[in-house]
VMD Tcl script that builds the backbone (N, CA, C; Angstrom):
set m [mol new atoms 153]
animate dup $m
set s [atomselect $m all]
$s set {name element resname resid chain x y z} {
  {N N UNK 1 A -16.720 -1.209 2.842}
  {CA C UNK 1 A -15.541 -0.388 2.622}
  {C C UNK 1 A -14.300 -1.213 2.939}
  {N N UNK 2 A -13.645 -1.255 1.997}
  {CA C UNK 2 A -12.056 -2.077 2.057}
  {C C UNK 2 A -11.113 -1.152 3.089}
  {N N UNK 3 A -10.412 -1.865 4.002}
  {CA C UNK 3 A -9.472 -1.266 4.539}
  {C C UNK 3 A -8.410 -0.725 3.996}
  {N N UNK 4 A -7.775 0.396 4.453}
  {CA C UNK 4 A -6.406 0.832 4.142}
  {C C UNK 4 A -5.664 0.021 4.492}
  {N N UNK 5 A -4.234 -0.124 3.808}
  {CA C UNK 5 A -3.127 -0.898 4.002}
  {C C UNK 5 A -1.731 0.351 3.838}
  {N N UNK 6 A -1.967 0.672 3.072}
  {CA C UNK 6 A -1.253 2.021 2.647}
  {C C UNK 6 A -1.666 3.436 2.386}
  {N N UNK 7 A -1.638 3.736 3.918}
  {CA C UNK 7 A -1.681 5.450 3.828}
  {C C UNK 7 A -0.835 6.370 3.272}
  {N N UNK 8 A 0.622 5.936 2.964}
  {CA C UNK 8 A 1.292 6.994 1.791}
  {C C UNK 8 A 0.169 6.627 0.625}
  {N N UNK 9 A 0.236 5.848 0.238}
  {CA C UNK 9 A -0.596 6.089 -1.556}
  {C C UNK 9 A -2.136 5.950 -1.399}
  {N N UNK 10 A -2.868 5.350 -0.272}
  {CA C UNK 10 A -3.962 5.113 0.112}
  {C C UNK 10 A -4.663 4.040 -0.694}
  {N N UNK 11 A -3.911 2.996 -0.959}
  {CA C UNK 11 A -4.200 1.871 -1.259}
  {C C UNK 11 A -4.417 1.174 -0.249}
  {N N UNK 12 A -5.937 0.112 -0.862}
  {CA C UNK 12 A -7.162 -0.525 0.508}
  {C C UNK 12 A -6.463 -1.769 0.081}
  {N N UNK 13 A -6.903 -2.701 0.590}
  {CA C UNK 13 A -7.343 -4.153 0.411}
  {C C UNK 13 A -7.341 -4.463 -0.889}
  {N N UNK 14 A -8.606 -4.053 -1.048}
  {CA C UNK 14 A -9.361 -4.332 -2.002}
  {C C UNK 14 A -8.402 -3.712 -3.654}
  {N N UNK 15 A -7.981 -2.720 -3.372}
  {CA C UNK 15 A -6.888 -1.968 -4.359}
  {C C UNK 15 A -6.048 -3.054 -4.781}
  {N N UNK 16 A -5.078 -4.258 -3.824}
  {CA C UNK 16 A -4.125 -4.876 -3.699}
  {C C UNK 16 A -4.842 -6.048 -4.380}
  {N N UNK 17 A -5.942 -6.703 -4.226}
  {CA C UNK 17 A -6.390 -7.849 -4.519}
  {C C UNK 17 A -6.557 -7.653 -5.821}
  {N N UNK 18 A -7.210 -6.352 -6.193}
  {CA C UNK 18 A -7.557 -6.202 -7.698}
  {C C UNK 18 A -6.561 -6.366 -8.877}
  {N N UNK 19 A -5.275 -5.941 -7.948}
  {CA C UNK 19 A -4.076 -5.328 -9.031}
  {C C UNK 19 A -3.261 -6.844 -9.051}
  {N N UNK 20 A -3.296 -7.763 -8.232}
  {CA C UNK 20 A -2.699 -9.191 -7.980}
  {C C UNK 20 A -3.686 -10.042 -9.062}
  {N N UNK 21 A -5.472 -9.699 -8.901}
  {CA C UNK 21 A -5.746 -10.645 -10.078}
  {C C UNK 21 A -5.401 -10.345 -11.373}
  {N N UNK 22 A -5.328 -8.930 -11.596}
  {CA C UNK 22 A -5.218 -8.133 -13.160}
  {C C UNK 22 A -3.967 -8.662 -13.492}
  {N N UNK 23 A -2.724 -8.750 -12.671}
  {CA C UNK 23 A -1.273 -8.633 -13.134}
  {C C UNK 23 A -0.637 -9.978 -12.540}
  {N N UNK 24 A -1.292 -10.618 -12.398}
  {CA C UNK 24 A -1.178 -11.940 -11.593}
  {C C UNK 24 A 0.005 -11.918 -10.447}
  {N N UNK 25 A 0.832 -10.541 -9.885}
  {CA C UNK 25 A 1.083 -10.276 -8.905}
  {C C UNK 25 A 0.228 -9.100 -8.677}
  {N N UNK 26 A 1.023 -8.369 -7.361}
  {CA C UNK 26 A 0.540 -7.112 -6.703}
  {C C UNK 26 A 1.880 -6.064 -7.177}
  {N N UNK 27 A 1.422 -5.210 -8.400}
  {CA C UNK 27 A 2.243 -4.181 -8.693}
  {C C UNK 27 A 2.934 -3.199 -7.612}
  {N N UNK 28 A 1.508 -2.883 -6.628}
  {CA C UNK 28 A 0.804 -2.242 -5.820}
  {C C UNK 28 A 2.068 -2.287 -4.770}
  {N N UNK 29 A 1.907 -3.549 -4.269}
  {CA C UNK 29 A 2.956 -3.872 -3.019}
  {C C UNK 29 A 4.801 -3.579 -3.289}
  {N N UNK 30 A 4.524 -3.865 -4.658}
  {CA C UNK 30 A 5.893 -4.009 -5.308}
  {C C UNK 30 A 6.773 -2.179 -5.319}
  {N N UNK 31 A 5.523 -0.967 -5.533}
  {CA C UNK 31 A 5.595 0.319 -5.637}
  {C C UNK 31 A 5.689 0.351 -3.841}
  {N N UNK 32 A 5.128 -0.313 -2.999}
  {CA C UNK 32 A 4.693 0.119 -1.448}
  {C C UNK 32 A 6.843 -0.294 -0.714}
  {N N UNK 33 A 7.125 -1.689 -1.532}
  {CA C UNK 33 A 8.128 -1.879 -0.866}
  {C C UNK 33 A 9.229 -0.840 -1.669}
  {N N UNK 34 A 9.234 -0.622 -2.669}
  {CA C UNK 34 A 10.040 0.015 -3.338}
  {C C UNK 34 A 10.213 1.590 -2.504}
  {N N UNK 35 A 9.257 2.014 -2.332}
  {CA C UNK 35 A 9.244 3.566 -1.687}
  {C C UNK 35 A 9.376 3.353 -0.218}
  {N N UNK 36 A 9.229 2.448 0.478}
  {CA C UNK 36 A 9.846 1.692 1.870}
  {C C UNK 36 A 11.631 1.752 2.250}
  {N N UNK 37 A 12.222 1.019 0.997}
  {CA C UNK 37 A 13.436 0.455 0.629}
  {C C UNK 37 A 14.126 1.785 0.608}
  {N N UNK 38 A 13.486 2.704 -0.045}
  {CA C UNK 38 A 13.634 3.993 -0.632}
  {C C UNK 38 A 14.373 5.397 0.228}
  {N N UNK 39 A 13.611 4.922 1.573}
  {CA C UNK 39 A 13.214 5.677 2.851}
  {C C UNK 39 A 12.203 6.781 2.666}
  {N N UNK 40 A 11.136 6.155 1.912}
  {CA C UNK 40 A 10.258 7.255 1.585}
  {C C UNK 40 A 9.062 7.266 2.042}
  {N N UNK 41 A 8.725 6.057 2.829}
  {CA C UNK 41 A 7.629 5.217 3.404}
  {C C UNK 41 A 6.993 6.701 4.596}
  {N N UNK 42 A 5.897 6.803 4.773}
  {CA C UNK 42 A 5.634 7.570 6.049}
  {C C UNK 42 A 4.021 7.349 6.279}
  {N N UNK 43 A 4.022 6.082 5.907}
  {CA C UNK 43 A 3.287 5.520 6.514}
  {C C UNK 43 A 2.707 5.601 8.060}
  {N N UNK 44 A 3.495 5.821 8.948}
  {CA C UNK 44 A 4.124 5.222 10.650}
  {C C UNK 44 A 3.086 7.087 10.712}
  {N N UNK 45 A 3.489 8.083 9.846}
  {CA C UNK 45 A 3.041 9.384 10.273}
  {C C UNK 45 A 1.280 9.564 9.833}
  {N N UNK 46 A 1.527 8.961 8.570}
  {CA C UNK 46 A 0.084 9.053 7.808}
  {C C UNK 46 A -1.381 8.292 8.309}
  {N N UNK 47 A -0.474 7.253 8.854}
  {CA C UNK 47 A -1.452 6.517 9.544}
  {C C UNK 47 A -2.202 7.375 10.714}
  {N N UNK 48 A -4.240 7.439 10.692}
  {CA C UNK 48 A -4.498 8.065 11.732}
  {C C UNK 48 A -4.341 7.035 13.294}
  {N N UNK 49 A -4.178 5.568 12.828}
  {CA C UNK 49 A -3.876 5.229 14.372}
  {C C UNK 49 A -2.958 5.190 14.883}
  {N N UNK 50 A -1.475 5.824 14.390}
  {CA C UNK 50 A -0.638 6.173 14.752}
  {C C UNK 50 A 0.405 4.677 14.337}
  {N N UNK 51 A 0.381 3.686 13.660}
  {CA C UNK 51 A 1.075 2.563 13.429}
  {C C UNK 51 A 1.451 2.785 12.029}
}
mol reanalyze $m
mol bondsrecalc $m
mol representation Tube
mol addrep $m
């Protein structure tokens, strides 16, 4: 099982690696900083270890 990286969208690892070989970047990260930038991130809440 691939780790989470992103608990707003619940994109793993493995999600990020896939979308970096398909698109020869990471779309993925690009949507993660965008909704970050955004102030939309809630990550910090979604996360169950509390980070």
């Amino acid at each position: 099982m691939s780790e989470t990286v992103c608990f707003c969208f619940g994109y793993t690892q493995q999600d990020i690696e896939c979308d970096a070989l398909a698109h020869g970047r990471s779309t993925l990260l690009e949507r993660i900083a965008a909704s970050h930038a955004a102030g939309a991130c809630r990550c910090a809440k979604a996360n169950p270890k509390g980070r």
